[in-house]
C-alpha positions, 0 to 999 in steps of 0.5 A: 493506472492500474485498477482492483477488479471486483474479485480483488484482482490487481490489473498490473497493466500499469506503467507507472511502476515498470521501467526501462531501463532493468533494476540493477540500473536503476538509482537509490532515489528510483528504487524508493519512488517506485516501492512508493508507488507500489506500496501506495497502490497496495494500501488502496488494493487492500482498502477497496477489499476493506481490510485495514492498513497499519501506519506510522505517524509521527512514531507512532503506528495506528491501524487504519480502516478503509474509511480513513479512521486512525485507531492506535495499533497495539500488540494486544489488538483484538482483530475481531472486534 
């Protein structure tokens, strides 16, 4: 599994989310899993540098913070607060 080193650094050395086999050969249902993998280990990149994620629940988009707290996301949200 790839790791965040302490300078925000991803090590890419992940097999995971390389495959064999080229993009263009690969099936709908493999692209997606990989882009979810990729975007899952984005989120906890951006969450071990404390930056805050948005979500979708339910419709519904929250910021999320690094310790798992859900905060509704609105156009009017104050990023220095």
């Amino acid at each position: 599994m790839s790791e965040v080193t302490s300078h925000g650094e991803l090590n890419l050395q992940d097999s995971s989310i390389q495959t064999e086999k080229g993009f263009f050969y690969l099936t709908p249902d493999e692209i997606e899993q990989k882009a979810q993998i990729a975007v899952e280990k984005a989120v906890k990149r951006m969450h071990a540098l404390g930056i805050a994620t948005i979500i979708s629940v339910d419709g519904k988009m929250y910021w999320q913070d690094p310790n798992g707290r859900l905060e509704p996301y609105s156009i009017e949200f104050d990023a220095t607060k």
